[in-house]
Residue frames as qw, qx, qy, qz and C-alpha x, y, z in Angstrom:
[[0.221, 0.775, -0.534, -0.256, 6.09, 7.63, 1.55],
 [0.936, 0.038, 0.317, 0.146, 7.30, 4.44, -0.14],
 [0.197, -0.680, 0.593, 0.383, 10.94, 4.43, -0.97],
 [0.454, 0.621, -0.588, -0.251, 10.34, 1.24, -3.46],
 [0.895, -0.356, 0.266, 0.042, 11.89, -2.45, -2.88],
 [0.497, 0.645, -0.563, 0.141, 15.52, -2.06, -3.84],
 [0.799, -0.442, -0.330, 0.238, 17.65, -3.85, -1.74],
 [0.064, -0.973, 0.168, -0.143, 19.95, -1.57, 0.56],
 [0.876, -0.059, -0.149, 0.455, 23.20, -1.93, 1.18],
 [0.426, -0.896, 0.006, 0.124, 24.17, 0.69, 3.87],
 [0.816, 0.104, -0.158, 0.546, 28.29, 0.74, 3.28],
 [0.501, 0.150, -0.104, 0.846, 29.93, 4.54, 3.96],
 [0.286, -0.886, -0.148, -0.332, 27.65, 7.07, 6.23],
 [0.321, 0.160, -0.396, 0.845, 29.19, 9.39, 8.61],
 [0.333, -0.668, -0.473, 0.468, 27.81, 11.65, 11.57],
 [0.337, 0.469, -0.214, 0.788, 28.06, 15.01, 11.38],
 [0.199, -0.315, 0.476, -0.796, 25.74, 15.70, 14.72],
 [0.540, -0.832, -0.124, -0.040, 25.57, 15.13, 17.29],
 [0.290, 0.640, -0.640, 0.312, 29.50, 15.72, 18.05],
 [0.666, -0.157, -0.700, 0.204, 31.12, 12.66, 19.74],
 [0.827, -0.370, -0.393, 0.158, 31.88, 12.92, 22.96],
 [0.623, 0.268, -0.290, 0.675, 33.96, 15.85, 24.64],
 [0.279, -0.354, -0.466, 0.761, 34.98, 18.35, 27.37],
 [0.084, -0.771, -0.590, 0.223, 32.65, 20.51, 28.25],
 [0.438, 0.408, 0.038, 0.800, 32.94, 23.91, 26.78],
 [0.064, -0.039, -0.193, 0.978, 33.49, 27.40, 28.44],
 [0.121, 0.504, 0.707, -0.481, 30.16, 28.68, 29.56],
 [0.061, 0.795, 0.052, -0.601, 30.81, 31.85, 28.05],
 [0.210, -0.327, 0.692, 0.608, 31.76, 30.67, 24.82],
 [0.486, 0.475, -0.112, -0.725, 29.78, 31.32, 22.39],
 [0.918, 0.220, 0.314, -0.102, 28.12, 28.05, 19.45],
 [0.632, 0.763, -0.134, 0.015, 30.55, 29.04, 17.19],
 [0.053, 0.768, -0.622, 0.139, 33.56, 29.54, 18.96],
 [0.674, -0.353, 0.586, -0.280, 32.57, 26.00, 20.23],
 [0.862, 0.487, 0.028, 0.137, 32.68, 24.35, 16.71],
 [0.402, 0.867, -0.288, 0.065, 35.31, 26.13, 15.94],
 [0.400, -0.705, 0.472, -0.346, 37.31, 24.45, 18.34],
 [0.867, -0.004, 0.498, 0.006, 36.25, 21.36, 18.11],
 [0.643, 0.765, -0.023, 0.022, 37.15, 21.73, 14.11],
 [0.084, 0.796, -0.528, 0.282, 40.76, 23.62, 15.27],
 [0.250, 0.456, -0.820, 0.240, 41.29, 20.76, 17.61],
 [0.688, -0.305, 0.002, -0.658, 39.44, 18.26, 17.69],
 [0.492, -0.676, 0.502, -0.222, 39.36, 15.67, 20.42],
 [0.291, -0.341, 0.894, 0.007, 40.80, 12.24, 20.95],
 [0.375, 0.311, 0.862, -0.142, 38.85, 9.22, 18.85],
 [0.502, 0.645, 0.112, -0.565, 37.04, 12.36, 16.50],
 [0.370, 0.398, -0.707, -0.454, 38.79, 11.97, 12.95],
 [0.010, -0.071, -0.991, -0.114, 38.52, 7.87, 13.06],
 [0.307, 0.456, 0.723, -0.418, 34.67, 8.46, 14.42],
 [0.418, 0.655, -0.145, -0.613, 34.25, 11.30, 11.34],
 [0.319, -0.329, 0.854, 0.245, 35.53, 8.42, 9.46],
 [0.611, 0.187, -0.378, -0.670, 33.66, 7.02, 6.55],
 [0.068, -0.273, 0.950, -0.133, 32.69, 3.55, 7.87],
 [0.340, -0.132, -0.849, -0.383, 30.17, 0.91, 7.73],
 [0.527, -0.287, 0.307, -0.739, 26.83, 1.54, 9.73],
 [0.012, 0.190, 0.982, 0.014, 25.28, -2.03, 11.40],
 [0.248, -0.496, -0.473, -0.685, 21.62, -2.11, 11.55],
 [0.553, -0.540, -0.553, 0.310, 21.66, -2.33, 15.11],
 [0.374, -0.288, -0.253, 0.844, 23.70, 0.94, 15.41],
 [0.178, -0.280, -0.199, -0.922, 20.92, 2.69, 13.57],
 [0.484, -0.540, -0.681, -0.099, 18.31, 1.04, 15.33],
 [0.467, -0.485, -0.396, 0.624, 19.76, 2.62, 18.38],
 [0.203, -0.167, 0.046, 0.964, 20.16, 5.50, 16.90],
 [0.319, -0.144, -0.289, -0.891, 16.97, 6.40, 15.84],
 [0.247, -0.427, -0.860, 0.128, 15.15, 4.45, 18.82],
 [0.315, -0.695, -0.509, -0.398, 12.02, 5.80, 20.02],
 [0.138, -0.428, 0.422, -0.787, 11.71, 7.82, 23.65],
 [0.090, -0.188, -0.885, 0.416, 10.74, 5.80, 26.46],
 [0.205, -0.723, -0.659, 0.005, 6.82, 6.18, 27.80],
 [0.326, -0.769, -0.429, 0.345, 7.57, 8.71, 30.01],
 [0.407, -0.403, 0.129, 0.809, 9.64, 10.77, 28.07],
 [0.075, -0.384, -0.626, -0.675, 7.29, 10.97, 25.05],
 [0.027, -0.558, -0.704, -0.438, 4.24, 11.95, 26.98],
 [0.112, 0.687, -0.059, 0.716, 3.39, 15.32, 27.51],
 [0.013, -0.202, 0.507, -0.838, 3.93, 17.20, 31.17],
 [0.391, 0.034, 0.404, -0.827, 0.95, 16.30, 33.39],
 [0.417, 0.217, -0.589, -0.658, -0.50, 13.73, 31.45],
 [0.536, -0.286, 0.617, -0.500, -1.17, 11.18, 33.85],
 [0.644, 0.036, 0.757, 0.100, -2.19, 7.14, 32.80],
 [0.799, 0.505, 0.187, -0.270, -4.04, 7.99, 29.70],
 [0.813, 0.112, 0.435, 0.370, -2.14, 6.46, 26.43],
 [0.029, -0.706, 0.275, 0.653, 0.31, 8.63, 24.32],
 [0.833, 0.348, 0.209, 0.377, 1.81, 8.04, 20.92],
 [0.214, -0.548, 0.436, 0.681, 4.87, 9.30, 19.75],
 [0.763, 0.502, 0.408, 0.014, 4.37, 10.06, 16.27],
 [0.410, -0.420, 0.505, 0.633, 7.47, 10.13, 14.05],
 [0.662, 0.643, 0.250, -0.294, 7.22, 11.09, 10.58],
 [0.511, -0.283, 0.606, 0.539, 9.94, 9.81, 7.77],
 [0.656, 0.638, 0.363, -0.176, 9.73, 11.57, 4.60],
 [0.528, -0.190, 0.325, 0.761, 12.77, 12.34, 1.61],
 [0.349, 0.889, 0.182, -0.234, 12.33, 15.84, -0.82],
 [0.623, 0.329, 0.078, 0.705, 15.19, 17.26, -3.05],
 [0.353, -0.494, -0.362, 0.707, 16.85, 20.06, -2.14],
 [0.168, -0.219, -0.386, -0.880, 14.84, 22.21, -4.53],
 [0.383, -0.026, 0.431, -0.817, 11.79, 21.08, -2.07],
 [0.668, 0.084, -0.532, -0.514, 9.87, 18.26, -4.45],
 [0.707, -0.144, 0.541, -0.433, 8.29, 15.44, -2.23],
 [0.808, 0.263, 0.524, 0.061, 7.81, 13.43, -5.59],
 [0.153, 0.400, -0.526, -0.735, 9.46, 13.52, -8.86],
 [0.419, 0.026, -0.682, -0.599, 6.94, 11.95, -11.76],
 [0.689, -0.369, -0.161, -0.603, 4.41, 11.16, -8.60],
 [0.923, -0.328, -0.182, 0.086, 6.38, 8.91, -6.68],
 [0.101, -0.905, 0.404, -0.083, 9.45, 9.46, -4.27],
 [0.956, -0.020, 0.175, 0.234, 11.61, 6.38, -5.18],
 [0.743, 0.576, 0.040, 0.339, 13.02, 8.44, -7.66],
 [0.009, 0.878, -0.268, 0.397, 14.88, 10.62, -4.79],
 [0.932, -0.330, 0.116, 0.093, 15.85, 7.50, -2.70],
 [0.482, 0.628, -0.608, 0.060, 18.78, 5.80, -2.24],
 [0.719, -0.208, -0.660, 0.067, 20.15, 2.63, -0.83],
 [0.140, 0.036, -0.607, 0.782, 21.14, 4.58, 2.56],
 [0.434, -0.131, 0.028, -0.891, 17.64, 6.04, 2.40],
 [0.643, 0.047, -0.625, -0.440, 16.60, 2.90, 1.78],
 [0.688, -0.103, -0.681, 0.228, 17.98, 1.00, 4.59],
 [0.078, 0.106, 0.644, -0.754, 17.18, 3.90, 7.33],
 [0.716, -0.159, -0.061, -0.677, 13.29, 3.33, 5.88],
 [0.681, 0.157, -0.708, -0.101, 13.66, 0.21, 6.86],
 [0.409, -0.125, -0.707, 0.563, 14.92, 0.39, 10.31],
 [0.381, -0.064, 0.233, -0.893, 12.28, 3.43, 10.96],
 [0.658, -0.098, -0.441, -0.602, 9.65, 0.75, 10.00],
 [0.527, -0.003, -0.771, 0.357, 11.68, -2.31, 11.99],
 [0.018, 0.127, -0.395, 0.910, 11.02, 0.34, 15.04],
 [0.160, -0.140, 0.039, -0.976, 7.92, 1.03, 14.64],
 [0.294, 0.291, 0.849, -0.329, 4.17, -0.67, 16.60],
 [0.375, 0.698, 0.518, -0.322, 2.06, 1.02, 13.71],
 [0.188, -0.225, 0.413, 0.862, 2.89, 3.00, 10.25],
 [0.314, 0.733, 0.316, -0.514, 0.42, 5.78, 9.55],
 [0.168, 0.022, 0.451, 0.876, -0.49, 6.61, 5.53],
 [0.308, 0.350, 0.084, -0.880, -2.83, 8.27, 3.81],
 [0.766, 0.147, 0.622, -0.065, -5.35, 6.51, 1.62],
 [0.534, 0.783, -0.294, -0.121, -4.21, 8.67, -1.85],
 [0.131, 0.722, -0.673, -0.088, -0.70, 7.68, -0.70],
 [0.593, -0.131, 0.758, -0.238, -1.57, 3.91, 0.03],
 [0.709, 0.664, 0.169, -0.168, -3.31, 3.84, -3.73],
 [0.273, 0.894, -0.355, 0.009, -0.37, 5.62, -5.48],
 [0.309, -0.748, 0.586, -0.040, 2.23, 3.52, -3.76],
 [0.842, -0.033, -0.459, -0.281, 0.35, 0.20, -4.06],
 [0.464, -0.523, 0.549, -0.459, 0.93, -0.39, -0.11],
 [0.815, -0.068, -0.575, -0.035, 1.48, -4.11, 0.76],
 [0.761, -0.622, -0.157, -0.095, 1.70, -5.27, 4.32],
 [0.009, 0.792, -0.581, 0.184, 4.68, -4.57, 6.37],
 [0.929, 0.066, -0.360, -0.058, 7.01, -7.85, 7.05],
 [0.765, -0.567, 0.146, 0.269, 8.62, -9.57, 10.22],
 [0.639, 0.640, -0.405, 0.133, 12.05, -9.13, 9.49],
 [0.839, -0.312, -0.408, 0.180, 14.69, -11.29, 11.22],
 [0.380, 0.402, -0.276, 0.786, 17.03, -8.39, 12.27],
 [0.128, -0.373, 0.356, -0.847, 14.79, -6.90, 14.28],
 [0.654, -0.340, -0.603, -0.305, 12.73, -10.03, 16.05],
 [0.599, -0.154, -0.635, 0.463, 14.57, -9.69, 19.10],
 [0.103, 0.231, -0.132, 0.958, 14.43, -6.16, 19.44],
 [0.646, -0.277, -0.227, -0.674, 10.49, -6.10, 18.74],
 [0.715, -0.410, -0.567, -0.008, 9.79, -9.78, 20.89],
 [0.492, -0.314, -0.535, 0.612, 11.55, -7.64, 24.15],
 [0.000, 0.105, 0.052, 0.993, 9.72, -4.78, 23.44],
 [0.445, 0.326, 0.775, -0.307, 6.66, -6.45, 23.62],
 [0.349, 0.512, 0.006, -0.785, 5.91, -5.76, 20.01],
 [0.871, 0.166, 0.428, -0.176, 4.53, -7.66, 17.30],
 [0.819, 0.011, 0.442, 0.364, 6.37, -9.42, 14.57],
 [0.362, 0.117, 0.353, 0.855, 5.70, -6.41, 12.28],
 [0.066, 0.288, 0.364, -0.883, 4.04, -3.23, 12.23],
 [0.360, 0.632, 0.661, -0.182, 0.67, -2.76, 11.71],
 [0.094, 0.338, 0.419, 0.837, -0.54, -0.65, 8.29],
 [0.096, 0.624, 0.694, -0.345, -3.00, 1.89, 9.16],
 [0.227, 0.334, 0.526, 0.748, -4.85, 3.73, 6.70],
 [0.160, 0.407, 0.266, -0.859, -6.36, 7.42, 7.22],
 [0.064, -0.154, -0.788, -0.593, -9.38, 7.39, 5.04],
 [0.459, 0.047, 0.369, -0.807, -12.67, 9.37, 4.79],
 [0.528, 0.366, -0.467, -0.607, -14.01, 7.86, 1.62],
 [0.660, -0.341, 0.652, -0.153, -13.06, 4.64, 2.60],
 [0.540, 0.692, -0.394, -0.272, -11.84, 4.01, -1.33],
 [0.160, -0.511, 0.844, 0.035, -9.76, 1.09, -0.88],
 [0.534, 0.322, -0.751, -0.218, -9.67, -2.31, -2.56],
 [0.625, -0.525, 0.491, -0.304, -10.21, -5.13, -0.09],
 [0.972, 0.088, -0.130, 0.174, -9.04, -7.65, -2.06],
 [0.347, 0.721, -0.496, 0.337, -5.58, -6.21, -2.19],
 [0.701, -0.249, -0.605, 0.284, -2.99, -7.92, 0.27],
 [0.116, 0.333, -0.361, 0.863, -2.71, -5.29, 2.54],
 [0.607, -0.235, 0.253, -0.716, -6.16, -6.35, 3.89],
 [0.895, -0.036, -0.152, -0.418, -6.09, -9.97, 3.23],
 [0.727, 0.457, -0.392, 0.330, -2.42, -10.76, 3.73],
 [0.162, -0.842, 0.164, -0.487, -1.28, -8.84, 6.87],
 [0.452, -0.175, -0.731, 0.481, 0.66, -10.60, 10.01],
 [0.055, 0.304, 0.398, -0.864, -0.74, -7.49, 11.89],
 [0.362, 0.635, 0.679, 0.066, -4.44, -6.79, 11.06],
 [0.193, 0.099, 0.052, 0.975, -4.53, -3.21, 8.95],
 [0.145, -0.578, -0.436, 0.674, -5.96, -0.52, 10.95],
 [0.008, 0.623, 0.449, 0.641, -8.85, 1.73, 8.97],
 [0.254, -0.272, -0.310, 0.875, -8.59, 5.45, 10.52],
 [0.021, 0.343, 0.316, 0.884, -11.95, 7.48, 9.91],
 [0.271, -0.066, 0.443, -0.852, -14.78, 9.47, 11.19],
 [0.513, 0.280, 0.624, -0.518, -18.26, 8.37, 12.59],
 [0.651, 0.478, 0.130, -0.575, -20.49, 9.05, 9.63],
 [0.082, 0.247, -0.871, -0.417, -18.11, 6.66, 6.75],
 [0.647, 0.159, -0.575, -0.475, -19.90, 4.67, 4.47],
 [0.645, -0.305, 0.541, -0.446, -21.73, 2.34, 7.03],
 [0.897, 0.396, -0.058, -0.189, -21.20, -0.40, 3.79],
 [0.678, 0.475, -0.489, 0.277, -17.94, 0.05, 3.03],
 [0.102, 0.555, -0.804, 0.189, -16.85, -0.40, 6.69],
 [0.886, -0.073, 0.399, -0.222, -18.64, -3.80, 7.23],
 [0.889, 0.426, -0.086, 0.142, -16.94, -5.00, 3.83],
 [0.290, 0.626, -0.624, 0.366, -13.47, -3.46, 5.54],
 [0.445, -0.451, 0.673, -0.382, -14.29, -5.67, 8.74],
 [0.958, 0.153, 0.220, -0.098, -15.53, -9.04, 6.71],
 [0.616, 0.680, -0.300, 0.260, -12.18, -8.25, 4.93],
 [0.804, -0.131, -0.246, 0.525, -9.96, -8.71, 8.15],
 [0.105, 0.581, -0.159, 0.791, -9.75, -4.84, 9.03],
 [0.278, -0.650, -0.605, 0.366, -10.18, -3.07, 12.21],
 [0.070, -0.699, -0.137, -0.698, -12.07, 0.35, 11.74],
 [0.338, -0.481, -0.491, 0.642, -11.55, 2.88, 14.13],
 [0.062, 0.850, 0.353, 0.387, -13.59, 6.01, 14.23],
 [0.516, -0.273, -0.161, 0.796, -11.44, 8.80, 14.99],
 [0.009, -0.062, 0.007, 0.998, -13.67, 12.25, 14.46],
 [0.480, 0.399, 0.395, -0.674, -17.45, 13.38, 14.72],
 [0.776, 0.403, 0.079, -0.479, -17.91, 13.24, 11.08],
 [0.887, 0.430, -0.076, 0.150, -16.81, 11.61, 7.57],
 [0.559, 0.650, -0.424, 0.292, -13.28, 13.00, 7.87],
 [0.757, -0.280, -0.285, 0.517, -10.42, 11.66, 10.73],
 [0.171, -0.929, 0.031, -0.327, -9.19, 14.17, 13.21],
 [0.640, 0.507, -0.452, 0.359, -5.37, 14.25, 12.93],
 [0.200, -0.661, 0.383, -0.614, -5.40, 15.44, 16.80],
 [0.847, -0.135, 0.050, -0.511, -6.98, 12.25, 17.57],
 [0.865, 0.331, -0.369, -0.082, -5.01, 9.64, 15.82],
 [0.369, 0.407, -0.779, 0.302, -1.79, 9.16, 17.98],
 [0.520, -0.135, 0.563, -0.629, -4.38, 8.91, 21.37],
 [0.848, 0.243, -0.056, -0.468, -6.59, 6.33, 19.11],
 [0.716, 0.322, -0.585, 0.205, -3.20, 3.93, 18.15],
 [0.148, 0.443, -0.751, 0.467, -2.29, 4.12, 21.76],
 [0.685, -0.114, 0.306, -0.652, -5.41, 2.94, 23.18],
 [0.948, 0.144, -0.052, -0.278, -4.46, -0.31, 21.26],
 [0.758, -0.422, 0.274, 0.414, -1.08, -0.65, 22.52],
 [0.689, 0.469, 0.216, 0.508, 0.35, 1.17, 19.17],
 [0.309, -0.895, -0.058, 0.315, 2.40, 3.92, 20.56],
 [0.529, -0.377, 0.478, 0.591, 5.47, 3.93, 18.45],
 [0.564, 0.781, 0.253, -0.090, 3.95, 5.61, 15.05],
 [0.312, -0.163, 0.568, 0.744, 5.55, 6.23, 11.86],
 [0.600, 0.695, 0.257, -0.302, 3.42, 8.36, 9.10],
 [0.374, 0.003, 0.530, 0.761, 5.17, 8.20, 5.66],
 [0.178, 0.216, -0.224, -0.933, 2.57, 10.93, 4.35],
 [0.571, 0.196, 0.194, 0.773, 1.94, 11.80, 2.15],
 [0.377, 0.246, -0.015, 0.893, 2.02, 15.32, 2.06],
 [0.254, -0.518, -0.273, -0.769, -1.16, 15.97, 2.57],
 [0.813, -0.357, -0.459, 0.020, -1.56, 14.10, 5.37],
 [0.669, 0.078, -0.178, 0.718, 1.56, 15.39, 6.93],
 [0.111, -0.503, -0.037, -0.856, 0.49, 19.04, 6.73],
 [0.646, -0.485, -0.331, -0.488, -2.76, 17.78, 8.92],
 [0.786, -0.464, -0.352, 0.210, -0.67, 16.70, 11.93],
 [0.347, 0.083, -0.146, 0.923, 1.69, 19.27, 11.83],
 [0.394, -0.427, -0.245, -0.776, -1.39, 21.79, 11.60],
 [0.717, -0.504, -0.231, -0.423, -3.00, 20.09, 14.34],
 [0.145, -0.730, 0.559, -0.364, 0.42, 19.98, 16.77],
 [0.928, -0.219, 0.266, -0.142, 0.36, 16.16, 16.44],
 [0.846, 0.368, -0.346, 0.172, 3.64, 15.51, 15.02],
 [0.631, -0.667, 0.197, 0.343, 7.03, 14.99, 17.69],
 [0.494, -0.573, 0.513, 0.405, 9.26, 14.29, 15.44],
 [0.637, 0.748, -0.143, -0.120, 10.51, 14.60, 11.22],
 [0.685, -0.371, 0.436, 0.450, 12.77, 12.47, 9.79],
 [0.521, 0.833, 0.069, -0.173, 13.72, 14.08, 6.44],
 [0.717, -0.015, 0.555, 0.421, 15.98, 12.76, 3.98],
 [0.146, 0.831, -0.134, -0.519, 17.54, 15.90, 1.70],
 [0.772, 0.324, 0.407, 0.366, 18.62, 14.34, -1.80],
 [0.372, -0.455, 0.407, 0.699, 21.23, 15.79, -3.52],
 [0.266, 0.441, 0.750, 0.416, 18.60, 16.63, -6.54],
 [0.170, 0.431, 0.163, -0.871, 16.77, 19.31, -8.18],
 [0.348, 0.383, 0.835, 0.186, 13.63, 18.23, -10.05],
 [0.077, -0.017, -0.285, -0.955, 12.05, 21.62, -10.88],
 [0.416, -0.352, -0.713, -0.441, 8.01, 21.42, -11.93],
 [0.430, -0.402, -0.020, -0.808, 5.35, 21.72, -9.75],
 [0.603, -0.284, -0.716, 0.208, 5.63, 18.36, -7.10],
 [0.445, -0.819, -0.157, -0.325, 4.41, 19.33, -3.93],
 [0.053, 0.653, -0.609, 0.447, 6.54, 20.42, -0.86],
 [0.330, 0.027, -0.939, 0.093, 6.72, 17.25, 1.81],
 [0.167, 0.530, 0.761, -0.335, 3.76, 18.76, 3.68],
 [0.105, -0.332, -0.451, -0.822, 1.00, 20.48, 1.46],
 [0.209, -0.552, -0.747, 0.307, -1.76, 21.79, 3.84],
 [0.066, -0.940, -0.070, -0.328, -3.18, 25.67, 4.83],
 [0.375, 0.429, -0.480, 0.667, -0.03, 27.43, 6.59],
 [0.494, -0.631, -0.588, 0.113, 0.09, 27.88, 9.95],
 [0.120, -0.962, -0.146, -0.198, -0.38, 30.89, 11.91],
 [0.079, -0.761, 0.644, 0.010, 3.33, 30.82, 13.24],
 [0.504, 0.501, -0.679, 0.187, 6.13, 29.08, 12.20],
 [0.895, -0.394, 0.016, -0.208, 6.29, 25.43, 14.72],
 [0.133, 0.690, -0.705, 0.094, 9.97, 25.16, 15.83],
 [0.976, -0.047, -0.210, 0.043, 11.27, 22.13, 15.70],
 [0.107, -0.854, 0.492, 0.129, 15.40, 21.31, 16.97],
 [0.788, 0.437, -0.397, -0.174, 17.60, 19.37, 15.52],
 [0.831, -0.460, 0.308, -0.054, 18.68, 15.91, 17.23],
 [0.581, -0.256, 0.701, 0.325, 21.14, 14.28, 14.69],
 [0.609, 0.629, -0.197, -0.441, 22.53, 14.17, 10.91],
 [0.876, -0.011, 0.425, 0.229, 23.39, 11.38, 8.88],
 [0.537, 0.607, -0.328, -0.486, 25.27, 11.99, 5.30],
 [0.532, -0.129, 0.778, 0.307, 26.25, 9.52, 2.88],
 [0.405, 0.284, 0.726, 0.477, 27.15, 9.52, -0.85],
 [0.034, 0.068, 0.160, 0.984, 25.57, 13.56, -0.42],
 [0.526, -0.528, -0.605, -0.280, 22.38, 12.24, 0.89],
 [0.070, -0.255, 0.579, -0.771, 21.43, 13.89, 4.50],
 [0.552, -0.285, -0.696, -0.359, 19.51, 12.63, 7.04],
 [0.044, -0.364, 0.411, -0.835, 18.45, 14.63, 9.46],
 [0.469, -0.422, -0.725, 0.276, 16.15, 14.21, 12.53],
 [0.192, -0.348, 0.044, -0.917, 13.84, 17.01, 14.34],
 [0.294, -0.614, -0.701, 0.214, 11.37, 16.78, 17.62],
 [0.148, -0.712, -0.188, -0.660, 9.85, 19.05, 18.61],
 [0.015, -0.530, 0.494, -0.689, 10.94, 21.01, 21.90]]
């Protein structure tokens, strides 16, 4: 997903969840009666916090920081490498991923400035190669806000691009291979075009082969970035892509940005894939709003 290059300018977001801080409710009390409460009287510090008020980028940073090692990686897992793979995508609330083929047009500067910090966050940021075309992808850049954050994290100046890609279709002149502070990571399977990836490694790529054949095996990918120290992932889609990790129980975690739009027509839904055989609960961790924009947050149990 590419949001665009406006500039943001974050000014009036609110919280509505997690609720701050408060006493512990009655065991036996029921979710509702526990809102309700809070609502009917609510505690010390709430109103001013419900407050409309200026977000820093630090306090989102925090707020949408990653899970430690050990908390990201699954039960019994022992040394091998994990990823956490987050996925940040915005739809209208009619369900449209894109309006006229790109999702800028559902953006907004809040949206703008929490793609930003998801990116600031992140050791790697996973697209598809349709959506890498379509977008016209250009390398991700150091920014100074978050140099400290990333140099005590041990992470580099700015996150690697990596591109999912059977076909291996891609330009190499383009800067995204020739430009890069971080080299950009080419995701496909064994059998790829044994041409085109020598011309993606004389070009300053590193190919990884992530699946028996031509196509990448979505199950694969977050184990493949962590083996190179890239554990903090971020896919922006697109859709199709999306579907394929959900489908293959590799996503943790959906950020999804609900625009206050209704585009009609026939854009796809933010993941387009074959359904799955049950419904993959997710729970919700935290909403932003601002200006009628939401901006919610899901992990999976």
């Amino acid at each position: 997903m590419s949001h665009g290059r406006r500039r943001a300018t974050l000014r009036r977001m609110r919280r509505l969840f997690p609720f701050p801080a408060q006493p512990a409710p009655s065991e036996t009390a029921s979710p509702e009666g526990v809102v309700d409460a809070v609502m009917s009287s609510p505690p010390n510090g709430y109103r001013e916090w419900m407050e409309n008020r200026e977000w820093t980028l630090d306090e989102l940073a925090d707020a949408y920081a990653y899970p430690e090692p050990a908390d990201a990686a699954p039960e019994g897992a022992g040394a091998a490498a994990h990823g956490w793979l987050r996925a940040n995508m915005v739809s209208s609330v009619d369900g449209a991923a894109h309006h006229d083929g790109r999702s800028q047009p559902l953006s907004s500067d809040a949206d703008m400035r929490i793609f930003g910090v998801l990116r600031g966050l992140a050791d790697a940021v996973v697209a598809g190669a349709e959506t890498v075309r379509k977008e016209g992808y250009r390398p991700a850049r150091a920014r100074e806000a978050f140099a400290a954050r990333r140099a005590a994290a041990g992470q580099a100046p700015a996150p690697a691009i990596a591109v999912v890609t059977a076909s291996m279709d891609l330009d190499f002149s383009l800067p995204l291979f020739t430009e890069p502070l971080v080299p950009t990571v080419l995701l496909t399977g064994a059998a790829a075009d044994e041409n085109r990836v020598r011309e993606a490694r004389a070009a300053g790529a590193e190919v990884v082969f992530v699946g028996e054949g031509a196509a990448v095996d979505p199950a694969r990918v977050p184990g493949a970035l962590a083996d190179r120290g890239l554990t903090r992932l971020l896919t922006e889609g697109g859709p199709r892509l999306l579907g394929q990790f959900a489908a293959a129980g590799a996503l943790d975690e959906l950020c999804l940005s609900l625009a206050p739009m209704v585009t009609a027509g026939d854009a796809p839904r933010i993941m387009n894939a074959p359904g799955l055989t049950d419904p993959d609960r997710f729970r919700l961790v935290s909403v932003l709003e601002e200006d009628g924009f939401l901006f919610t947050r899901y992990r999976r149990p």
